[in-house]
N, C-alpha and C positions, 0 to 999 in steps of 0.2 A: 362708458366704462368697457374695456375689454374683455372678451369671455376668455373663461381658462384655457389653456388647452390640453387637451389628453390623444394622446396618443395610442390607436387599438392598431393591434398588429396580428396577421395567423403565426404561427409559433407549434407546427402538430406532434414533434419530437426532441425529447432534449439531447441531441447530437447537436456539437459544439457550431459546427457548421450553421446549423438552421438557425440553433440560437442565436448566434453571434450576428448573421445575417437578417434577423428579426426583432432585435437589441440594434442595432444600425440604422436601421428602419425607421425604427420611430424613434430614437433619438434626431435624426435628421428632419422628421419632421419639429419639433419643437426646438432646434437651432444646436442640436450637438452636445455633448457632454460637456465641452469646453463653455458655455451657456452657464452653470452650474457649478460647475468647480474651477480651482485656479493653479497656476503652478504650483510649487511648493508648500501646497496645502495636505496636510492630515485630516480623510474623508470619510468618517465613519459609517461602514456597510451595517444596516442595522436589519438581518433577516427575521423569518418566525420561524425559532429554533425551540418550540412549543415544549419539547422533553428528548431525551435522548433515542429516537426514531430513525430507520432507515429512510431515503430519501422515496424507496419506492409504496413507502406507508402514505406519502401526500399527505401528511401531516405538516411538512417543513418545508420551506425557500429551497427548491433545488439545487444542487452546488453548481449545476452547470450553468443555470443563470449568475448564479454568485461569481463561477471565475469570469462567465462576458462581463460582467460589470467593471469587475478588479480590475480587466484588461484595456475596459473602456476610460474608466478612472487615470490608469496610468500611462496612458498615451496622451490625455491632457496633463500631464507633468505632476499630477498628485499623485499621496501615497494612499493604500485602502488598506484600511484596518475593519476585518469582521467583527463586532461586538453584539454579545445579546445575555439576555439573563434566563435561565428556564424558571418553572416555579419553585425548584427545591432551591438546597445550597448553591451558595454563591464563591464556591470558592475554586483555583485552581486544578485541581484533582478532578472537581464534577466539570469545570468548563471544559478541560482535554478530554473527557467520555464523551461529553457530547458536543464537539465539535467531529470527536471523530465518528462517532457512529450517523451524524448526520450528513457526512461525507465536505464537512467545512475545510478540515484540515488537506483534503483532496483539492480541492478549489485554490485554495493557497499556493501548496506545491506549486499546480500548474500555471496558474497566474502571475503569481509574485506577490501576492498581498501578506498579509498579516494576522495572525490570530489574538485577541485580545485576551489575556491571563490577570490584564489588573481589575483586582476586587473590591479596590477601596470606592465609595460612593462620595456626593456630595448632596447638599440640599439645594434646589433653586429653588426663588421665591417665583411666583406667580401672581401676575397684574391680573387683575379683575377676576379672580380666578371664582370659577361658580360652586365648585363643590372640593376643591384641595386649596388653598392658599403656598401651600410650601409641599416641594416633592423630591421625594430622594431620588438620586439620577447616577445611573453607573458612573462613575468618573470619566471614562474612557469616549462617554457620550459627550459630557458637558465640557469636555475639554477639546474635542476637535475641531476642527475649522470648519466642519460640512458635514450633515448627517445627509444621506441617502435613503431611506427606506425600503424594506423589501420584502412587503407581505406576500402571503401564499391567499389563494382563494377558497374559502373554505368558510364552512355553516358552524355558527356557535349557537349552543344554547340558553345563552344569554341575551345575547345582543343579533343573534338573527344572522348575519355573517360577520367572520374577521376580517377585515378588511385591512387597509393603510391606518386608519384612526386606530384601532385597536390592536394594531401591531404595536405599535410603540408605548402602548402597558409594561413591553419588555425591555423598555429604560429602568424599571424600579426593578433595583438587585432582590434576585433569589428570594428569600421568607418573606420580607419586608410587604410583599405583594398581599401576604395575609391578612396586614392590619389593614391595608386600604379595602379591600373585599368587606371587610370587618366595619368598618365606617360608610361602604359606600350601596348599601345592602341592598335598596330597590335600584331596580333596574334605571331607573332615568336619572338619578345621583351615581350612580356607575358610568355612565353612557357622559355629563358634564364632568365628571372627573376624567374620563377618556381624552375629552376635550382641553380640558386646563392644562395634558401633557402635554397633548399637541403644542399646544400656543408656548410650551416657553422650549421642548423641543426642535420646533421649526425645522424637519427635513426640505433640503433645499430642492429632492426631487423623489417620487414614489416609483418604483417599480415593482407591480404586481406578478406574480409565478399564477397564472391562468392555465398552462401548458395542462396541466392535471391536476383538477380539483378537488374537493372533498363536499361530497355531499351525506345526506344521515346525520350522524352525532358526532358533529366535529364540537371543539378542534381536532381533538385526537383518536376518536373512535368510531367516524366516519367512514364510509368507500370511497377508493378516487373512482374521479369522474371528467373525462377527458374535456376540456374546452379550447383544446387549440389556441392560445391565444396570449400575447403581453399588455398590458395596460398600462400605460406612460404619461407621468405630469403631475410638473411642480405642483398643484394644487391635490392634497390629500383625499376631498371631501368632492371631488369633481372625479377623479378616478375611482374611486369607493362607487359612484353615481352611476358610471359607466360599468363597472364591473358586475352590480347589483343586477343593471338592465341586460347584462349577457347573459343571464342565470335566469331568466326570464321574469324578473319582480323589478316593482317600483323601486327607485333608489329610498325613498322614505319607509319601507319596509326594514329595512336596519335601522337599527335602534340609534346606533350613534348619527347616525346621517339625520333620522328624525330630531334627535335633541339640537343637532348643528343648526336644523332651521327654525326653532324654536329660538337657537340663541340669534337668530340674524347672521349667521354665519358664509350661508347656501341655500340660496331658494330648493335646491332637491329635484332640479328640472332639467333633464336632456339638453332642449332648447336655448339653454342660457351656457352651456359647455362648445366651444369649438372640436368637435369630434372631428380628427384628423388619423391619415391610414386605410383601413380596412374598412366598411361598411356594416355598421353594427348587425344588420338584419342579416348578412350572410354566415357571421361567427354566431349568433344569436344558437343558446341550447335548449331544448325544451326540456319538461318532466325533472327538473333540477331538485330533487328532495331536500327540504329544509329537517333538521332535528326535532323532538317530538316536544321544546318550549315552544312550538309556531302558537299565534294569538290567534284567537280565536275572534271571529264574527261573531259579534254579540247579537246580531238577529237571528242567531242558532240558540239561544238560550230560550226557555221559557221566559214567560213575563216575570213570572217570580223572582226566579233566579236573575234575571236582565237586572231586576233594580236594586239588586246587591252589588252590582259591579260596581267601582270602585269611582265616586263623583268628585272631581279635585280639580279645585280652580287652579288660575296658571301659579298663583302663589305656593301651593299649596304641589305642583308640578315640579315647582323649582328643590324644594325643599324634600321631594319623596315621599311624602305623608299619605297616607290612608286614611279615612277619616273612622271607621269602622271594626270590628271584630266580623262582622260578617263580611264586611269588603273583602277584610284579611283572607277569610277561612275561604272563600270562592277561588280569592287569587291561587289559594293555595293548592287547590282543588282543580286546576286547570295548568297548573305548572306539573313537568317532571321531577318526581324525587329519585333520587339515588340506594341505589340497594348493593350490595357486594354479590357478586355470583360465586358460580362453582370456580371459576378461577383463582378465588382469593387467595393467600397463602399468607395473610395475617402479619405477613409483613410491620404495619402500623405508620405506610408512609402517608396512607392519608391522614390518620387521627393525629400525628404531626403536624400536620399543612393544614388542618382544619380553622378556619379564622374564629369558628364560634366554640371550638369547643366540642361540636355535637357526634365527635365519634369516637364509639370506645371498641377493644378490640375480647371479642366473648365466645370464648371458645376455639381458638384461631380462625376467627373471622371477626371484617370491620361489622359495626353495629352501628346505622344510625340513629340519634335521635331526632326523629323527620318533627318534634315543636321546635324544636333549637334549630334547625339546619335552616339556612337563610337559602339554597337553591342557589349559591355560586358557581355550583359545578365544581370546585377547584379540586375533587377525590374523583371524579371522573376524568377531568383532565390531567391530572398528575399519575397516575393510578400508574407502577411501570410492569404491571401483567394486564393492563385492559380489562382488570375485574370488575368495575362499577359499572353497571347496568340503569340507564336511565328509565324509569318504570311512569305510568300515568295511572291516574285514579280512574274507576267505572264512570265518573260522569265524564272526566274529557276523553276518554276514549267509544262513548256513546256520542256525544258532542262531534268527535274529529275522525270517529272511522277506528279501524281494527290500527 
């Protein structure tokens, strides 16, 4: 059987020059855009257009990779349509904010691609699907000839980084994203739900923005963190692997990447990936900060507390279950909650977007209720003054350091 192949490239400035020359690069090594797409096809550029951000926040797909794309796109005779959905509203008005504030509508200009304005969804079903059976899918996705993918590199709270599998969460229009949060609440039914997009998704090729990264508390309230670098190849879960390993971790440290070998997906291993390009160990970064949900070595616990952690067969794995109230209360004791800071201004756009319910706003400031709040993050990530503060209890910060 054949290894994937990925494509690592240097990439140290997004001047269109380097880009484009670095986007040529390893597209050539994996046989050219023309590989991938076809003439007369409608190819949809699917960024991580996380909330409406400047492009130098490194929160989002840079546009300058976005126009190499467009431009590599339509030299093999397709057309490229940008599409993405952030977590609020799904509709016209907010998609022209934040294409423009995230410099999309820039990229177009200069390229010739397309910005996508339609809002209507569809549902596809999913074969063997492990945690969604049926997913609503922007229209605009399920209707093109080719998706392309093109996450940014950067640390989530959730799932350990964003990668390619988790970029395409932003196939499910606007709110809607709340009910799946809302069903898919432990992190390994989040992480197969992740998976079940992918598979009826199908981008035909990943292009990672490594150029400037985000480390801390991404997605969205992270520092960038320069990595020099693009990461290329048809396989989602083989670039995610390589991307993980430039950041100096295991690829099975993301969450998604681990469920993927749990399903038989991806063994998780360098060695089985054809790394083609640049040499991993000379782009390779050190001192890469994860967010403050990183898991914790369970030989850092006492004994005590060790046999509270959470014992779940693979059954019982598939399914998200806990078997326990004190499993629960540990897990809960070692994740980060969310607080509103001095920043708030009571707004009330997270207790909108809240999928459980658990925020009210008291006094003009959000309020949560940390027994309700499942730890989605989705007020941290959507928050648009950067007011939610990810906070840890005395034991995992006795546990993990200051």
């Amino acid at each position: 059987m054949d290894r994937p192949k990925v494509a690592l490239v240097a990439c140290d400035a997004y001047e269109m020059a380097i880009v484009e020359a670095a986007l040529q690069r390893a597209l050539g090594a994996v046989g050219g855009m023309e590989a991938f797409v076809s003439p007369g096809q409608v190819v949809a550029l699917k960024p991580n257009l996380v909330r409406a951000m400047t492009p130098d926040q490194a929160a989002t797909t840079h546009p300058m990779l976005v126009a190499a794309v467009i431009r590599a796109v339509r030299s093999a005779g397709a057309e490229a349509l940008v599409v993405d959905s952030p977590g609020g509203p799904f509709t016209p008005g907010a998609l022209k904010a934040l294409y423009r504030k995230t410099g999309m509508d820039w990229a177009v200009r200069e390229a010739g691609g397309s910005l996508n304005l339609d809002v209507r969804s569809v549902q596809v079903p999913v074969e063997d699907g492990h945690a969604l059976h049926r997913i609503d899918v922007a229209a605009a996705i399920a209707e093109a000839d080719a998706v392309i993918n093109l996450p940014k590199l950067k640390t989530h709270n959730l799932t350990g980084l964003t990668l390619s599998v988790k970029n395409m969460f932003g196939v499910v229009p606007g709110t809607l994203k709340i009910a799946y949060h809302g069903k898919m609440q432990e992190t390994e039914r989040f992480c197969q739900g992740m998976l079940d997009i992918l598979s009826c998704t199908r981008p035909v090729l990943n292009i990672m923005d490594a150029v400037i990264a985000m480390e801390g508390n991404g997605p969205s309230g992270g520092e960038p963190r320069p990595a020099n670098a693009l990461i290329l190849g048809a396989d989602a879960l083989s670039v995610d692997a390589v991307a993980t390993a430039l950041v100096g971790l295991d690829p099975t440290d993301v969450a998604t990447t681990a469920a993927a070998v749990r399903r038989g997906w991806t063994t998780g291993r360098l060695e089985d990936i054809e790394l083609l390009g640049d040499a991993l160990e000379t782009l390779r970064i050190e001192g890469f900060r994860l967010g403050t949900n990183l898991s914790f070595d369970p030989g850092l616990l006492p004994v005590f507390l060790r046999q509270l952690l959470p014992k779940r067969d693979a059954d019982e794995m598939e399914r998200g279950r806990v078997r326990s109230w004190s499993s629960r209360w540990l897990t809960q004791q070692l994740l980060a909650y969310p607080e509103a800071g001095a920043k708030c201004t009571g707004c009330g756009y997270c207790a909108r977007n809240c999928p459980v319910d658990a925020i009210t706003m008291v006094d003009g400031r959000a309020q949560m209720d940390l027994k309700r709040c499942i730890r989605c993050y989705c007020c941290h990530e959507l928050c648009p003054e950067l007011a939610i503060d990810l906070k840890r209890s005395w034991l995992a910060r006795r546990l993990g350091g200051a």
